[in-house]
Rosetta silent file (secondary structure, phi, psi, omega in degrees, C-alpha in Angstrom):
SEQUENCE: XXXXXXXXXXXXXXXXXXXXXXXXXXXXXXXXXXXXXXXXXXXXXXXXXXXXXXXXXXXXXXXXXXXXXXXXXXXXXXXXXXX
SCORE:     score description
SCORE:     0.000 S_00000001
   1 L     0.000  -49.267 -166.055   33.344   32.641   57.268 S_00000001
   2 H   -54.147  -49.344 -175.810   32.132   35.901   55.329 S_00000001
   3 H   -57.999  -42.559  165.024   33.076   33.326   51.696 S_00000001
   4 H   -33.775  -58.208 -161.839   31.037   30.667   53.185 S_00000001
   5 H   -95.568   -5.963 -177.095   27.658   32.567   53.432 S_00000001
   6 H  -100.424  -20.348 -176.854   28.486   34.594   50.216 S_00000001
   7 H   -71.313  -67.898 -178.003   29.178   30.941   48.457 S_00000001
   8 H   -43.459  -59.086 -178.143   25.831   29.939   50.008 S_00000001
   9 H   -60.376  -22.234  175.571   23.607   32.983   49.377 S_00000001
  10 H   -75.406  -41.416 -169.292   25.176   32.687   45.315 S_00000001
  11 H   -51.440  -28.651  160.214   24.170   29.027   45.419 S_00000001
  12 H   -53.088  -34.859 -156.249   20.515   30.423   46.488 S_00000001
  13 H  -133.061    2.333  156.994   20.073   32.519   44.255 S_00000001
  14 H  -102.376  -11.204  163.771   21.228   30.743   41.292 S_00000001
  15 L   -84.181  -17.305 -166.567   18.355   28.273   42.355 S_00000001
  16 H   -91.893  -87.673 -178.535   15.917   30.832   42.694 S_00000001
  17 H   -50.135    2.717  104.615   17.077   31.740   39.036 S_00000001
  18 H   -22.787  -79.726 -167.186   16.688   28.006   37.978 S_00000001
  19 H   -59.040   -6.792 -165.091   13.605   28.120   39.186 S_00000001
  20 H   -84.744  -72.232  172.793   12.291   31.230   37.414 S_00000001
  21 H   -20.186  -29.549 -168.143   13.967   29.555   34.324 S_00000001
  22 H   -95.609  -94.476 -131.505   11.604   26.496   34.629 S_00000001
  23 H   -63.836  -35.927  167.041    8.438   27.911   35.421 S_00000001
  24 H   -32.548  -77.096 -159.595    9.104   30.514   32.481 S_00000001
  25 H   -56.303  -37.321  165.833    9.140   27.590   30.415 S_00000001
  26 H   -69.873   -4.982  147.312    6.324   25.814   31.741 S_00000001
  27 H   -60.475  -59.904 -145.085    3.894   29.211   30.959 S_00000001
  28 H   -82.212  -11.636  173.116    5.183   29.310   28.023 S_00000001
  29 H   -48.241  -46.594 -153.317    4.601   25.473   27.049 S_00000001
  30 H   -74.557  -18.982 -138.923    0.743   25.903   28.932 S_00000001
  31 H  -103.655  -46.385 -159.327    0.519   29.299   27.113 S_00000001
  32 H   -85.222  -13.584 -176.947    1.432   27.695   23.214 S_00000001
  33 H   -64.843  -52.769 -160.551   -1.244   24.581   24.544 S_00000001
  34 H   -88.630  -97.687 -174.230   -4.053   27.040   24.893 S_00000001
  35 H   -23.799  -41.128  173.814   -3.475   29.027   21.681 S_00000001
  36 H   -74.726  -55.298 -168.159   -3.485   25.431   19.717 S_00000001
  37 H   -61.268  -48.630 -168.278   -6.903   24.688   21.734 S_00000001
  38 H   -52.555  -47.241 -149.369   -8.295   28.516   20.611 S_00000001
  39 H   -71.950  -39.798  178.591   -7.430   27.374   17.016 S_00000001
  40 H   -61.900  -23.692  167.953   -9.164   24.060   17.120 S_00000001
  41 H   -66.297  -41.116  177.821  -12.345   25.801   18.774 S_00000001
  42 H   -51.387  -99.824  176.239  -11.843   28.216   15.763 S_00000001
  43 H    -4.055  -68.383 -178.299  -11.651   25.811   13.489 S_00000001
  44 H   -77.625  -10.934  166.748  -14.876   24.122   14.936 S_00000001
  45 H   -83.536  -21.836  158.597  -16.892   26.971   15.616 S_00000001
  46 H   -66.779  -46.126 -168.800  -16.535   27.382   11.433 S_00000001
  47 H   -61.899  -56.138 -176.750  -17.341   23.704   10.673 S_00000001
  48 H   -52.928  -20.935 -139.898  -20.512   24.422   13.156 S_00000001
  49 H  -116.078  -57.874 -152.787  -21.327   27.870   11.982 S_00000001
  50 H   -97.192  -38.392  160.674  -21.334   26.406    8.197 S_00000001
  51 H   -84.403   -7.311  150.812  -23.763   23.311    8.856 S_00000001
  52 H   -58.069  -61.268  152.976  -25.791   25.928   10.970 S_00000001
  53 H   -14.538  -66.826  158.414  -25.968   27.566    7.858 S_00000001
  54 H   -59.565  -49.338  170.200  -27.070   24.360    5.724 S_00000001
  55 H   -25.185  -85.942 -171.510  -29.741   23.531    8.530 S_00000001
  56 H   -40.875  -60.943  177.934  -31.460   27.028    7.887 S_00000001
  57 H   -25.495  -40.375 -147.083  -31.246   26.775    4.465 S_00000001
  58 H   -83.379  -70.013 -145.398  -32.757   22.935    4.555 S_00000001
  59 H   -88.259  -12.285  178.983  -35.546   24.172    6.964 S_00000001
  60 H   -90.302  -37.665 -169.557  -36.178   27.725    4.868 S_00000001
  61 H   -72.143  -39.547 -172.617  -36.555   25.433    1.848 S_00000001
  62 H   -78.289  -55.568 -168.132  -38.600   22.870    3.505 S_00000001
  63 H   -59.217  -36.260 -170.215  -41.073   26.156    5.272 S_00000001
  64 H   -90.251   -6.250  169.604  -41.758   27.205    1.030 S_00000001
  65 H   -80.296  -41.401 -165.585  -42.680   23.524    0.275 S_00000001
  66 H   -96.264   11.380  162.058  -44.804   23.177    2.568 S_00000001
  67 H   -86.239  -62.614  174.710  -46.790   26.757    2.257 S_00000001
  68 H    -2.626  -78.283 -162.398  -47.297   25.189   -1.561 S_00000001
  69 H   -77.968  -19.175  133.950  -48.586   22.456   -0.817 S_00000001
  70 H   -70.415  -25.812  156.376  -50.968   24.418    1.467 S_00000001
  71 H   -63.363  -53.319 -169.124  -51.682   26.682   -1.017 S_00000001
  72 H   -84.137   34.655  162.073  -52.576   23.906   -3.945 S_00000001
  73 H  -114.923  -46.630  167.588  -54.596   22.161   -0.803 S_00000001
  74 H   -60.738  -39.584  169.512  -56.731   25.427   -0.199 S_00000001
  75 H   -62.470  -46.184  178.264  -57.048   25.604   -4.260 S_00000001
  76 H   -60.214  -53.754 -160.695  -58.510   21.952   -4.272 S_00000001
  77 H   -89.601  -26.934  148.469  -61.064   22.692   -1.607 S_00000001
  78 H   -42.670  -31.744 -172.381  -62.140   25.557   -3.409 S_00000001
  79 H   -81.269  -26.930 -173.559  -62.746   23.474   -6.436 S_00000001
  80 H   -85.467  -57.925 -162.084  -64.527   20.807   -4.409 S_00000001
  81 H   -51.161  -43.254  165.516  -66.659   23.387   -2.351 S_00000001
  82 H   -42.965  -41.475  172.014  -67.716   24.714   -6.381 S_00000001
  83 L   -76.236    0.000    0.000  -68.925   21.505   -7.404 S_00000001
């Protein structure tokens, strides 16, 4: 009787350690999943970060054309107001 419940309680407890075995793996599958999503966020917060970059530029470049051409508009109406 005593072999019986000592057969059972190993067979328990080699399922129990089965099961540990699993879900270990399944962290670490969910765990290498996430760490490939961080790199691709990486990855896309550069690409984002680098046409933020070109925006400002576009829009700093665009803000000194157009003081110019406010400047040479204010020179003309000086020239006109003279005549």
């Amino acid at each position: 009787m005593l072999s019986y419940i000592l057969i059972g309680l190993s067979l328990s407890l080699f399922g129990l350690a089965g099961l540990q075995f699993f879900y270990l793996n399944y962290l670490e599958r969910i765990d290498r999943s996430r760490k490939a999503h961080l790199r691709e966020m990486e990855h896309q917060r550069k690409y984002l970060e680098q046409r933020l970059a070109e925006a400002e530029s576009r829009i700093a470049e665009q803000d000194r054309i157009l003081e110019d051409y406010v400047e040479q508009e204010e020179a003309w109406a000086e020239v006109i107001e003279e005549r």
